[in-house]
C-alpha positions as CSV (number, residue, x, y, z in Angstrom):
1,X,11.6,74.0,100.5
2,X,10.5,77.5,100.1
3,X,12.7,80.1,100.6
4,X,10.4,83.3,100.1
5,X,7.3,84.8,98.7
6,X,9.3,85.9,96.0
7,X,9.6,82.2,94.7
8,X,7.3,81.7,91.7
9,X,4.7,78.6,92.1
10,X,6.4,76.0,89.4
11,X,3.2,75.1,88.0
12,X,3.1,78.9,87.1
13,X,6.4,79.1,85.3
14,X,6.3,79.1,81.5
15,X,9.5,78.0,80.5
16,X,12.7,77.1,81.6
17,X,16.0,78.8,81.3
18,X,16.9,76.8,77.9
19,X,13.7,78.2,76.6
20,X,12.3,74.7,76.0
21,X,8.2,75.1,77.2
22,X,7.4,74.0,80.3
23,X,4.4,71.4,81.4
24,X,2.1,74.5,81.8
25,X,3.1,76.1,79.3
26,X,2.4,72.8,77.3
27,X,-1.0,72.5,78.8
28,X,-1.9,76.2,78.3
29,X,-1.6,75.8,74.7
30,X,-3.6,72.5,74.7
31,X,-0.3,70.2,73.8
32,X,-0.9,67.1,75.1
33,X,2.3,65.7,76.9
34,X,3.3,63.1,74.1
35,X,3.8,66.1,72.1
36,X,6.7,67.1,74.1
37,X,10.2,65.6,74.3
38,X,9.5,64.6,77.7
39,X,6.1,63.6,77.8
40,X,4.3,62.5,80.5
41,X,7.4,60.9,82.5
42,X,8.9,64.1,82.8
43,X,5.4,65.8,83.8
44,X,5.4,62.6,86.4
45,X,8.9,63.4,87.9
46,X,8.9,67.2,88.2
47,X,5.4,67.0,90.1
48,X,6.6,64.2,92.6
49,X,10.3,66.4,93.0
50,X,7.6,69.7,93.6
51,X,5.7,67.7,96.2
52,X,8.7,66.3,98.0
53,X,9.8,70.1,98.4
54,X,6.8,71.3,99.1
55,X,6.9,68.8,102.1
56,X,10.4,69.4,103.3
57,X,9.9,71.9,106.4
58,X,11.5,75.3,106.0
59,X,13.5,74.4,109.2
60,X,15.3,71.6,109.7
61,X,14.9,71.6,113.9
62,X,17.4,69.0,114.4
63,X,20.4,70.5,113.0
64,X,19.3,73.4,114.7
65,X,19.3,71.6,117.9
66,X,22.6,70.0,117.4
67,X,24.1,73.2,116.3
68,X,22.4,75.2,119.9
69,X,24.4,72.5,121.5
70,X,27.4,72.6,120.3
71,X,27.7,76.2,120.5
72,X,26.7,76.6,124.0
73,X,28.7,73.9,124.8
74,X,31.8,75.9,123.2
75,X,32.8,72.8,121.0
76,X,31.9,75.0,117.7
77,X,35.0,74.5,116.4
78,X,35.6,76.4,112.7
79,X,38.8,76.1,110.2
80,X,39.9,78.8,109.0
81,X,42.2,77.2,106.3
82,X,39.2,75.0,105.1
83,X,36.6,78.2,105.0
84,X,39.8,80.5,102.8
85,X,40.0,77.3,100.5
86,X,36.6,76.9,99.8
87,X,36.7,81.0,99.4
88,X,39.1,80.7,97.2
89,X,37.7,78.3,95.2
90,X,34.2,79.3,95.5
């Protein structure tokens, strides 16, 4: 799911937060993925999980739908003890 242009492409992004290098990164330096401590499975999984999001829409109509409905059938109900209490332990 993309959120914004701001978003960097992950096939772009040269490392990760705990620094450890990142499939391009890996290829850019001519590492082959065996070299890595994930290797090619991890390669594998983080291009499937990018093409799933890449595939999920950026609106999910349905809920939409079901949420135009509800409201304009006044049945939007909200509680405001259950919205402090996740506030509070947000």
């Amino acid at each position: 799911m993309r959120i914004g242009p701001d978003i960097p492409d992950l096939q772009v992004v040269s490392t990760t937060r705990l620094g450890v290098p990142s499939a391009a990164a890996n290829k850019a330096r001519q590492i082959s993925p065996d070299e890595t401590d994930g290797g090619l499975e991890d390669k594998l999984s983080i291009s499937a999980l990018t093409t799933q999001a890449l595939q999920t829409p950026e609106i999910r109509q349905g809920q939409v739908d079901n949420l135009e409905r509800i409201v304009s059938e006044g049945e939007y109900r909200l509680d405001p003890g259950q919205i402090a209490s996740a506030m509070l332990n947000y």
